[in-house]
N, C-alpha and C positions, 0 to 999 in steps of 0.2 A: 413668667411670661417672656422676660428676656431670655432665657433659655432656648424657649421653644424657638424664637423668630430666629437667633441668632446658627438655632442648627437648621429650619426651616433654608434660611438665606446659603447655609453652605450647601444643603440639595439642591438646590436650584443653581450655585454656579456650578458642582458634579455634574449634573444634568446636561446642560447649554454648554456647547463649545464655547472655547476660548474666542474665535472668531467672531461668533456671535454676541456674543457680551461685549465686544469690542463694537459694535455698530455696524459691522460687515455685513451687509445685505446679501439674502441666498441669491436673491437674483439678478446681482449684477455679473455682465459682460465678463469671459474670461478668454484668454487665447486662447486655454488648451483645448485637448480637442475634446468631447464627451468620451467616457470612461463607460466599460461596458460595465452592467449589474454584477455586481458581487456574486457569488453563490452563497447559498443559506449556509455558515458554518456548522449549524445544528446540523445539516445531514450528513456531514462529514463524520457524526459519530455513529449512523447509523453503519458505513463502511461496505455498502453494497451498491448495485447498480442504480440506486435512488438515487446516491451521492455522486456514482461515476456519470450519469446520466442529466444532473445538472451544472458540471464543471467546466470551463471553457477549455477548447482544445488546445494551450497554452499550457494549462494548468496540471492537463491529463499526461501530457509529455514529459512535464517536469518529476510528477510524480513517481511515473513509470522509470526514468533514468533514473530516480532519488532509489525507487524500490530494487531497480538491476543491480545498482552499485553497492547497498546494500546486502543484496545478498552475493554479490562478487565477493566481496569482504569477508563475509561468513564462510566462504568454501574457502578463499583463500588463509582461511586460519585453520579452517579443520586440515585442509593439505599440508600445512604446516607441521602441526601435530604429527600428522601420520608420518611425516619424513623425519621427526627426529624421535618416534617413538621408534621406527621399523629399525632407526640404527643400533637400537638398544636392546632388538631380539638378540637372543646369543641358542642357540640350537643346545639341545640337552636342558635346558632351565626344563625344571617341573613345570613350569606356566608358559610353556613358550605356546603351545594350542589356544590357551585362554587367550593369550595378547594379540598369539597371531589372529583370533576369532576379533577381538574386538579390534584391533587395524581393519581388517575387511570392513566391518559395521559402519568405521570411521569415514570408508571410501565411499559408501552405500551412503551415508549421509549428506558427505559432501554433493557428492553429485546431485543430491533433491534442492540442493541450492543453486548449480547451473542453469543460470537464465541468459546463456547468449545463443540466443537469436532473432536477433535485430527489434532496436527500441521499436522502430515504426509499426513492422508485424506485428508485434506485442498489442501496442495502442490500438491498431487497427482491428486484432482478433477478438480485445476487450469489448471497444465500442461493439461489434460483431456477435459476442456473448451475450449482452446483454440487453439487444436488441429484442432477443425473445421474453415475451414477460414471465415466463415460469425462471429465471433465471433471475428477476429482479433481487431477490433478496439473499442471494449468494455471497456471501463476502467477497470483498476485491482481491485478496490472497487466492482466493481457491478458485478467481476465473485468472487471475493470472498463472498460477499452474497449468490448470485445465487447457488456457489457451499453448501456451510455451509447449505442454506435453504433446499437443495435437500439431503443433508447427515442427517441432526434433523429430518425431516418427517414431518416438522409442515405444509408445505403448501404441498396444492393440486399438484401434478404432472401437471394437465393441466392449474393452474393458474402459476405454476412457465414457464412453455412453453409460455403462452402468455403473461407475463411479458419479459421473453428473445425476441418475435418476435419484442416485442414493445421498447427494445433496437436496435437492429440488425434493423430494420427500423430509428430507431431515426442517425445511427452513419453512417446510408447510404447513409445521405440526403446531 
C-alpha cells in the first residue's frame, strides 16, 4: 500500500508544475504581455502544409533561413569535393571518363541544393503553395523546391506543373 501512494504522489508532482505546487495561482496578474498559442508540436511531424499552415509567421521565417543555410552547407561541401577531386584528374588514367562522369554528377547535385533566392520569396511562395488545398499534404521539402524552382526560371513552367500533379497524386493515394 505504501508502494502504491508513494509512486501515486511522485505522478502527481511529474504531472503539476513546479509553480503550481508551490502555491502559485494561474491567475494571478503578470506584466508580461500574453504569449501567442503555441502550435501543435504533433503537426510538425506530419511535415506538410497542415504543419506550415499553423506556424506563426516568426516561426516560418526561422525555419526557412534554418532550411536555406542548411542546404548552403550541403552545396558547399559537395563544391568542395568537386574542387579537390577535379585536381586529382590526370588525363590518360583509365578512369579518367568515369571521374570525369561522376565530377559532373557532383555539379548536378550540388546545384539541386542552391536555394538563393531570397528568404522572404521563398516564405511568401510557401505560404502561396499551400494556399491551395490539393497541395496540403505535400511535404515542406518539395513546396520548397517547387517554389525556389519556379522563382530561379530554370525549369519549364509546364514541367514544374507536371512534377506538382505528380505529387498531388502521389500524397492522394
Amino acid at each position: 500500500m505504501r508502494r502504491t501512494l508513494s509512486w501515486i504522489f511522485c505522478f502527481v508532482l511529474f504531472l503539476f508544475p513546479h509553480k503550481t505546487v508551490c502555491g502559485q495561482s494561474a491567475n494571478q496578474a503578470t506584466s508580461q504581455a500574453p504569449t501567442l498559442a503555441e502550435p501543435n508540436p504533433f503537426l510538425r511531424a506530419l511535415n506538410n502544409g497542415t504543419w506550415w499552415n499553423s506556424t506563426p509567421a516568426q516561426q516560418k521565417r526561422d525555419f526557412v533561413d534554418g532550411y536555406v543555410a542548411a542546404m548552403a552547407t550541403v552545396r558547399r561541401n559537395l563544391l568542395a569535393i568537386f574542387n579537390i577531386d577535379k585536381k586529382q584528374l590526370v588525363a590518360g588514367d583509365p578512369q579518367f571518363n568515369a571521374r570525369t562522369d561522376a565530377l559532373l554528377n557532383l555539379t548536378g547535385l550540388a546545384e539541386h541544393y542552391d536555394y538563393d533566392v531570397g528568404l522572404t520569396k521563398l516564405e511568401t511562395g510557401v505560404d502561396d503553395f499551400y494556399k491551395d488545398p490539393r497541395n496540403t499534404r505535400i511535404r515542406i521539402e518539395l513546396a520548397l523546391q517547387y517554389v525556389r524552382d519556379t522563382l530561379n526560371g530554370k525549369n519549364a513552367p509546364r514541367d514544374l506543373e507536371k512534377q506538382l500533379n505528380e505529387w498531388r497524386e502521389i500524397v492522394t493515394k
